[in-house]
DRENMAR-81501 format. One line per 5 residues: number of its first residue (from 1); their letters; for each residue x, y, z of C-alpha. Coordinates in steps of 0.02 Angstrom, whole numbers. Layout:
BEGIN
NUM) a) X/Y/Z; ...
end
This chain:
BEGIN
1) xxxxx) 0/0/0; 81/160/-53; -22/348/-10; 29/471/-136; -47/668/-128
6) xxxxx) -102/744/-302; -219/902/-357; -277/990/-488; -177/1121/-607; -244/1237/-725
11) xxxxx) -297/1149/-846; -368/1036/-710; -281/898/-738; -215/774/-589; -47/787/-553
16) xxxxx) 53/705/-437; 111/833/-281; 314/835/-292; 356/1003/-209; 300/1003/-35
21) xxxxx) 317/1188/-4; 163/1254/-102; 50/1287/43; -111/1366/-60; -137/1209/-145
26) xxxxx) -286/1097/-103; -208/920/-120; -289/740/-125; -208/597/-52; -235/430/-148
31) xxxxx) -230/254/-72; -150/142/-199; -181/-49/-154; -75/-189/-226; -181/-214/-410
36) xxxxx) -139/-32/-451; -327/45/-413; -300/211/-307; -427/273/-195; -448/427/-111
41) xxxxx) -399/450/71; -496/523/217; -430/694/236; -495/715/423; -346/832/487
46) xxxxx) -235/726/377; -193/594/497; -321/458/432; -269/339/299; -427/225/271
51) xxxxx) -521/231/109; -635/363/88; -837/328/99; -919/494/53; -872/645/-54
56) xxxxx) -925/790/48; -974/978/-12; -918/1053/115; -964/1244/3; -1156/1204/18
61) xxxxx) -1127/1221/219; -1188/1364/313; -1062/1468/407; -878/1479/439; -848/1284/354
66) xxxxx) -871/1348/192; -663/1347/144; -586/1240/295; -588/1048/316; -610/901/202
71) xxxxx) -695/842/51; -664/640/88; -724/560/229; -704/382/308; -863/286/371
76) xxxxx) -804/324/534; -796/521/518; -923/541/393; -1058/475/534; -964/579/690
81) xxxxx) -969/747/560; -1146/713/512; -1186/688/713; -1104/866/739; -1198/937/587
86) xxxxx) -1378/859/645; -1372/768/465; -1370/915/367; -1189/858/317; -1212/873/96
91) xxxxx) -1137/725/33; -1111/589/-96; -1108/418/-37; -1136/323/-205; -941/396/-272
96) xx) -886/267/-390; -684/260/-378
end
């Protein structure tokens, strides 16, 4: 299992995250598993590395969340946010990787 970080350039194409110091960029961190699929990680304060359940909007929220936080979440943190959010938490749970 290797975790690699990528985003999106320009022309929004993914590319793979080499220089470390670009701090305004909104990265994604892929899972890949041993047949070569890649996944998208959990981005819950960047510590979690399981395979991501939901795609969340986090832009249709109310309030300060609008630009902060994640946009893949785990089983486990997609339920605890959606607790905290009174499941009003805008999400798709259907993502096919």
């Amino acid at each position: 299992m290797k975790i690699i970080k990528q985003y999106y350039d320009k022309n929004c194409k993914l590319r793979i995250l080499k220089d470390e110091s670009k701090k305004d960029i909104q990265f994604i961190r892929f899972k890949i598993l041993k047949n070569n699929k890649k996944f998208p990680c959990c981005d819950f304060h960047g510590d979690c590395t399981n395979k991501a359940y939901a795609e969340v909007y986090r832009f249709l929220l109310k309030g300060k969340n609008k630009r902060k936080g994640w946009s893949y979440l785990c089983k486990k943190h997609y339920y605890q946010e959606q607790k905290r959010f009174k499941g009003k938490l805008p999400a798709c749970l259907s993502v096919g990787w």
